[in-house]
N, C-alpha and C positions, 0 to 999 in steps of 0.2 A: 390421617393428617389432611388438612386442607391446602389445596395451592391453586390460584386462580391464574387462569387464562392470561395471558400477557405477563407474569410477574417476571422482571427479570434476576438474575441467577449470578453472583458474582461480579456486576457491571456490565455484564456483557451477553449472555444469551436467554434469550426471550423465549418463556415456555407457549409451547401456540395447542397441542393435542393433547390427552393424555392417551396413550396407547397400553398401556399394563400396570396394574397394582398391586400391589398385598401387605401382608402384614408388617413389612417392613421399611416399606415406599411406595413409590411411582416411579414409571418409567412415559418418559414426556418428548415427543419431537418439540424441537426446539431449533433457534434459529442464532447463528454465532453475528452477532451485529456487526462485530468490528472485522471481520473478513465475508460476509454477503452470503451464509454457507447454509443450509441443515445441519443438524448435528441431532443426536439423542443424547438427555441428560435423564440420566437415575438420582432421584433424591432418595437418602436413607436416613433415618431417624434410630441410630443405634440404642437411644434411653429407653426405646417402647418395649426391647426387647433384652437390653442389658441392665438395666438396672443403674445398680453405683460405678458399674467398669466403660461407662458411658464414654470417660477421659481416655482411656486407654484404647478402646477401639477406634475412637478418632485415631489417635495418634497410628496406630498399627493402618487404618484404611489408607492413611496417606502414602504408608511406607509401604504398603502390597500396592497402592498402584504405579508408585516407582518402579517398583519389579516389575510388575505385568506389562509396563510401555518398555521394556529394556525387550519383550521377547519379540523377535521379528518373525513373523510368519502370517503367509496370504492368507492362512483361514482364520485368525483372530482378528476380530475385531479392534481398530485402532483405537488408542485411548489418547483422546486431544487433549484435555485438563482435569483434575480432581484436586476435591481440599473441602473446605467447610464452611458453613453462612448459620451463624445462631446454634441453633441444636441440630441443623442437618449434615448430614453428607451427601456432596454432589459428585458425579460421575460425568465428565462430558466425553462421548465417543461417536464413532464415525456413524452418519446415517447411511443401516445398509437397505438398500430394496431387494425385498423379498419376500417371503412368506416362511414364519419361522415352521419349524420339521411338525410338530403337533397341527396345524390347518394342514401340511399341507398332504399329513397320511390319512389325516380327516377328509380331504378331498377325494383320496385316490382308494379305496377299497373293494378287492385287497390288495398292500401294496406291492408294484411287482419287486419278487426278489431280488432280482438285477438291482431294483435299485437301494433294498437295503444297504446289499453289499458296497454298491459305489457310496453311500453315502457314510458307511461306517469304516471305508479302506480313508473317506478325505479326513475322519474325527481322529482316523488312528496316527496320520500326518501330524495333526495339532498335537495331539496329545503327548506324541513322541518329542517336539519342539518344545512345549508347556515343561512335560516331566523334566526335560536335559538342564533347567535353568538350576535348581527342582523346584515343580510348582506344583502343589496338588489342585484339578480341580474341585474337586470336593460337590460340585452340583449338575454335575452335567446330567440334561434332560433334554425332552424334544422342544421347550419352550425357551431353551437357551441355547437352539441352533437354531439358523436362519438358511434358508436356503435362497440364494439369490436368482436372477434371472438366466445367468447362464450357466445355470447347473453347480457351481460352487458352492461349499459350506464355509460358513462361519459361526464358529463359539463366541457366545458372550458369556459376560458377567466372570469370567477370568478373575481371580484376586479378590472379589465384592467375597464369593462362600470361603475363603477360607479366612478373612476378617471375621462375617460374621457366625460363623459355626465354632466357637468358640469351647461350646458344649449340648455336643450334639445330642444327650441324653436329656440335658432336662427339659421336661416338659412343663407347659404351659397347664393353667388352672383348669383350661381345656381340655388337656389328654392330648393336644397337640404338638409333636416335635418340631423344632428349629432345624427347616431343611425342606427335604422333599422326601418321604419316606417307601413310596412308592420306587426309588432309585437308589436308597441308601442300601451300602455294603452292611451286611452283620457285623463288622469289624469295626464301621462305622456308630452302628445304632449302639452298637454294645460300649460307644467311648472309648474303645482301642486305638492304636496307632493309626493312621491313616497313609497311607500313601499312592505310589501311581497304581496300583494292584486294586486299590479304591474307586477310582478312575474306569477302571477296567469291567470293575462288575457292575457299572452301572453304563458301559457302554452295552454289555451282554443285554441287561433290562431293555436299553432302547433297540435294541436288533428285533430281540424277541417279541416285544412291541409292536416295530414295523411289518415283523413275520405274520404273528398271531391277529394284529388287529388292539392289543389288551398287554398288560404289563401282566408278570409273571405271579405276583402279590401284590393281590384288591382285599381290600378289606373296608367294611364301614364305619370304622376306626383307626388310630394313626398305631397304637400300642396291637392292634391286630396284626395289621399289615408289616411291622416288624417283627411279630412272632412270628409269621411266615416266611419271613425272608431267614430266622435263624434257624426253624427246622424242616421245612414242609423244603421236598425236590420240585423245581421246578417240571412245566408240563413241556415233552418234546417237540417242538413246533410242526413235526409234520405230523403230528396226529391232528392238527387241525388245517397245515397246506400240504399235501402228501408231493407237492411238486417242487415245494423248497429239498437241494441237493443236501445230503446227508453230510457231507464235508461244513457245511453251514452251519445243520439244528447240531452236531457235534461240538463246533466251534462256540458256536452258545451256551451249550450246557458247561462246557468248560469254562468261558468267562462268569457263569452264574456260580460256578464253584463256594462251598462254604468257605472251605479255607484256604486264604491267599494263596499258598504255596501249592495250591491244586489249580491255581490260572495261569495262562499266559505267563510268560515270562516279563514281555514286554508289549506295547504297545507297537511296535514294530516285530515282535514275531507276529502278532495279530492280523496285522496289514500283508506280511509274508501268504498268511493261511485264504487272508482276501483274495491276493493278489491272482492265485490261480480258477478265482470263480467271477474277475470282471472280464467285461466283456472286451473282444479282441478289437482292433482298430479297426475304423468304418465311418459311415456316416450316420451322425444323431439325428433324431424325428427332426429336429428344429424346433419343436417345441421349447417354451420357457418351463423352468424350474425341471429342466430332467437331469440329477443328479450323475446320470451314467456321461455327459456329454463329455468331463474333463477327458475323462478315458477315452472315447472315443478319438478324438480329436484333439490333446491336450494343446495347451499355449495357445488355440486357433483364435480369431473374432469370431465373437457373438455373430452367426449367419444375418448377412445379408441386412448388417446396421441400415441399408439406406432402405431398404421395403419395410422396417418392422417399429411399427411405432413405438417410440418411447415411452419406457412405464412414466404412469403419472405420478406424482408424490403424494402423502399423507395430507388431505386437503385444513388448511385452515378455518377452525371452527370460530366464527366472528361472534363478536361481545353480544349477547341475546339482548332484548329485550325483554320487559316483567312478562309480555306476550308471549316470550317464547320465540318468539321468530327473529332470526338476523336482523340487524341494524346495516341495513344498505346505506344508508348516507353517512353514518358513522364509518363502517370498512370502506368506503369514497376516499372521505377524509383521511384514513391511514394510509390509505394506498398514495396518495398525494405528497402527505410526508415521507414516507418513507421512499417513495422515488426524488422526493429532495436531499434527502440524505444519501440518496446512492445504492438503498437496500431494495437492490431489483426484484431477487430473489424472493423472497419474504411479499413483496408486491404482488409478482405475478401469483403465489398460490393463493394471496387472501383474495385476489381477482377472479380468480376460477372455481374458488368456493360459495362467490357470493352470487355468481352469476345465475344459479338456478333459482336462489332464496328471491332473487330481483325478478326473474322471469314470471314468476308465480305470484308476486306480489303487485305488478305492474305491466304485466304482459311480454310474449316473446319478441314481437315488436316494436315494442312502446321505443320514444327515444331514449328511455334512459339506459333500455339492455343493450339496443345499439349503443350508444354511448362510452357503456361498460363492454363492450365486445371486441369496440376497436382500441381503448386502451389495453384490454387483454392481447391480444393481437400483438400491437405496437412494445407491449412492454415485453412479453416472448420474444422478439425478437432483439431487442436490447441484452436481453439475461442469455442473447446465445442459442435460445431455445428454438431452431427453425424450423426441427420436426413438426412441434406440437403447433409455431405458428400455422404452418403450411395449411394445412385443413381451416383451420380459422378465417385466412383471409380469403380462400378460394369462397368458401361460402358467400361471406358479407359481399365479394365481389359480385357473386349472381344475385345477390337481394336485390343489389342495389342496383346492377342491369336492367333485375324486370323490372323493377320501378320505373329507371330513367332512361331506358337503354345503353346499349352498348359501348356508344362515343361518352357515357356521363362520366368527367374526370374521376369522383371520387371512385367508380367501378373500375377505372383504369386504375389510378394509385394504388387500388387493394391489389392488381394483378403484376405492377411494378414489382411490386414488393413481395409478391408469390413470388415472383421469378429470382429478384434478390435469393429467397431459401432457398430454391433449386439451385444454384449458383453454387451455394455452402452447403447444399448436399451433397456436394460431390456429381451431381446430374446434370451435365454439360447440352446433352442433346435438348433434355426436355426443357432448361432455361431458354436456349439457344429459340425454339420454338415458339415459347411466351414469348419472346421480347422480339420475334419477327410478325409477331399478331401483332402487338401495340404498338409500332411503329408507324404505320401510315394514319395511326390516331393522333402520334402527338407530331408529326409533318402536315396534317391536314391544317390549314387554321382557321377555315371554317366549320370545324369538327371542336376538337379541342389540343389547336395547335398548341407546344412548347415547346422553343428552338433548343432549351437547356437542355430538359429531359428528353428531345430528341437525340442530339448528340450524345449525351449518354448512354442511351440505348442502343446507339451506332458502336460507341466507344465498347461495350459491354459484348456484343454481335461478334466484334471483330476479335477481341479475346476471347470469346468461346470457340470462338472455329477455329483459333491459334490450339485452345485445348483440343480442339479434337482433330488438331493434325491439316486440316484442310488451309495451309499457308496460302497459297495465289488465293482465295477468297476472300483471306483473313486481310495480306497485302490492302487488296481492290477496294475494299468496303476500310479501311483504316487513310487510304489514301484519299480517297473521297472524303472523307471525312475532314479530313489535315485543310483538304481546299476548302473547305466549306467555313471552318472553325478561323481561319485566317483571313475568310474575305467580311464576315459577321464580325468579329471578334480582335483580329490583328493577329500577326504572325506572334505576338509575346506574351498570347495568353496564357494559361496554367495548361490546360487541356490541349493547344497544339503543341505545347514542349511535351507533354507527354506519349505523344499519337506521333510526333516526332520521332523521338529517343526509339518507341517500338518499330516503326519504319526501319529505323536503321540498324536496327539489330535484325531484321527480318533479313534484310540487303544482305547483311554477312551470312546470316546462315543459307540465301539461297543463292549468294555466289561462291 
């Protein structure tokens, strides 16, 4: 199916990436207009692969995903809206950051076992919360877990496989199955009952997986790799990791079981068998994406939010040209409206993806990348974002130093505004610092005096040494201030009631 860049979805969310496909849709970040937000929408085309019952899985996809938004639990992913446009089915659900389980065992070889297990003790959680509604997953694989930044799992596509697996046997003209057969139960491929036991043997496949490197049946065929899965014994993972614990490759072959009644019980005795091989309380590398941290450290914050820069988001890919290359004055003009319309969000990323296509096109210092640099800037800092602004404007700040030196307003404003983010960093000291540098620049007025933005900077000064405890300084510097702001300005300005008001609460608390 075709779906183009910008089309919107319902009235309301704007498809911007496509990030996954197959034979039965796309999977697209997308942007919700009417709340300023990310979101990922799945479009599904059930006729490409049902036929005449085309009517009927409509109806059944709208009513599993009622079901799937009743079940609450931190590892599934939230479902915002679903329902239907013409011949498709749409899926709106939360944008998760992270790297789904397939990249990211692709990245780590071999994986360590620690963190199979931590990642298969979080599926066994979900799984245990999905079955209690009862829900079968029906598809779970490494490509429909995401593992996020701090070490957490999330299951997607919850309720989409058991809409469309309607019949898991037939096959396509191809020799193809409806599914993923690589993970599919014998119970499953053979069109038997399905249930959480289903679930189960395809959580075995993904362990064995992360253990071995390779699923347990490959085949170069789809009817192959099913006839493996109903007679061929799987291989024991430590004949290929001899350091994976035996309580482990045992727990595998058990969930690989042919016949249900020879697995686990439940998804929760499963997590019981995890439970005694994760690891003991302590501290996590810090690293992102390490599955072992919940355990480690459960409930804690992600370490040290204010050192660790903000992942960045799914960048938006702007309208080509026949050339092939971005439309920089076109993604301009977007970003203009839609910060008229209030869609910050949506601005800042089509801002940050256009910025290299411009750099290359027009130079890193041409005006127009500046240009586009401090609207990037300026608009991260509107959308909240003072991580990502902070480095932005300290930069432009020194450009425009060495250009103009040091007293040149506009290098002071970029540094205003740096300190602004330190402020909403939580980072009192090192605000406190910036705005005791730029101070005698905007007092100077043969430099580049400004009585407003000086007082402010005073006002700002004096609040932060109130943050950091140091009250007689915060007092002295707020008191001055009061005489200053009323002999300029009048005792009934806006800024002496307010420099006022903290005075006198200061009085109370140091008498």
């Amino acid at each position: 199916m075709t779906v183009a860049t910008g089309r919107i979805v319902a009235g309301r969310y704007e498809l911007s990436t496509l990030i996954g496909q197959g034979g039965m849709g796309q999977v697209w970040t997308a942007y919700d207009r009417r709340l300023d937000r990310r979101v990922a929408v799945k479009l599904l085309r059930p006729d490409k692969v049902a036929g005449q019952e085309a009517d009927e899985l409509r109806r059944r996809f709208v009513r599993e995903c009622r079901v799937t938004a009743q079940v609450d639990h931190p590892g599934l992913v939230t479902v915002h809206d679903a329902g239907s446009e013409g011949e498709e089915l749409f899926l709106v659900m939360q944008y998760v950051d992270g790297a789904d389980l397939s990249d990211h065992l692709a990245e780590h070889d071999p994986y360590p076992w620690q963190w199979a297990v931590a990642v298969a003790a979080q599926l066994c959680a979900v799984l245990s919360a999905v079955h209690a509604v009862p829900i079968v997953h029906r598809d779970l694989k490494p490509r429909n877990v995401m593992v996020k930044q701090d070490g957490t799992v999330t299951v997607l596509d919850l309720g989409v496989a058991s809409v469309m697996d309607t019949d898991t046997t037939r096959l396509t003209h191809t020799g193809s199955p409806i599914g993923s057969p690589a993970y599919m139960a014998p119970e499953q491929a053979m069109g038997g009952a399905v249930g959480p036991y289903t679930d189960l043997y395809a959580l075995g496949v993904l362990l064995h997986e992360l253990l071995s490197g390779d699923v347990p049946f490959a085949g170069s065929t789809a009817l192959g790799v099913l006839h493996r899965h109903l007679y061929e014994p799987p291989l024991p993972v430590r004949r290929t990791r001899p350091e994976v614990p035996e309580a482990l490759e045992a727990l595998v072959l058990r969930l690989l079981a042919k016949d249900p009644q020879h697995r686990p019980a439940s998804a929760q005795d499963v997590y019981e068998d995890l439970a005694l091989l994760l690891p003991a309380r302590g501290m996590p590398t810090g690293a992102p994406l390490d599955p072992t941290r919940p355990f480690l450290r459960p409930h804690a914050p992600w370490p040290d939010r204010a050192r660790t820069p903000a992942p960045q988001p799914a960048p938006v890919t702007p309208t080509p040209e026949k050339t092939g290359k971005p439309d920089v004055a076109r993604a301009v003009d977007e970003v203009k409206q839609l910060l008229g319309e209030g869609r910050i969000t949506q601005a800042v990323d089509i801002l940050g993806a256009i910025l290299p296509a411009a750099a290359e096109q027009h130079g890193a210092n041409s005006p127009v990348v500046r240009t586009l640099r401090k609207q990037y800037a300026a608009t991260l800092m509107d959308d909240g974002q003072y991580r990502r602004a902070l480095p932005e404007l300290r930069r432009l700040a020194d450009e425009r130093a060495t250009e103009a030196g040091h007293a040149d307003p506009q290098s002071l404003r970029f540094r205003y505004e740096a300190a602004q983010c330190l402020e909403q960093l939580g980072e009192p000291a090192a605000a406190l610092a910036e705005y005791r540098t730029l101070l005698p620049y905007y007092e100077n007025q043969y430099v580049a005096g400004d009585p407003q933005l000086a007082h402010d900077v005073r006002r700002r000064i004096g609040h932060l040494l109130l943050a950091l405890g140091d009250r007689a300084a915060a007092h002295d510097t707020l008191a001055r201030l009061l005489h200053d702001v009323e002999r300029l300005q009048g005792p009934g300005h806006p800024l002496a009631a307010e420099v006022r008001r903290t005075l006198q609460w200061l009085g109370q608390v140091r008498g």
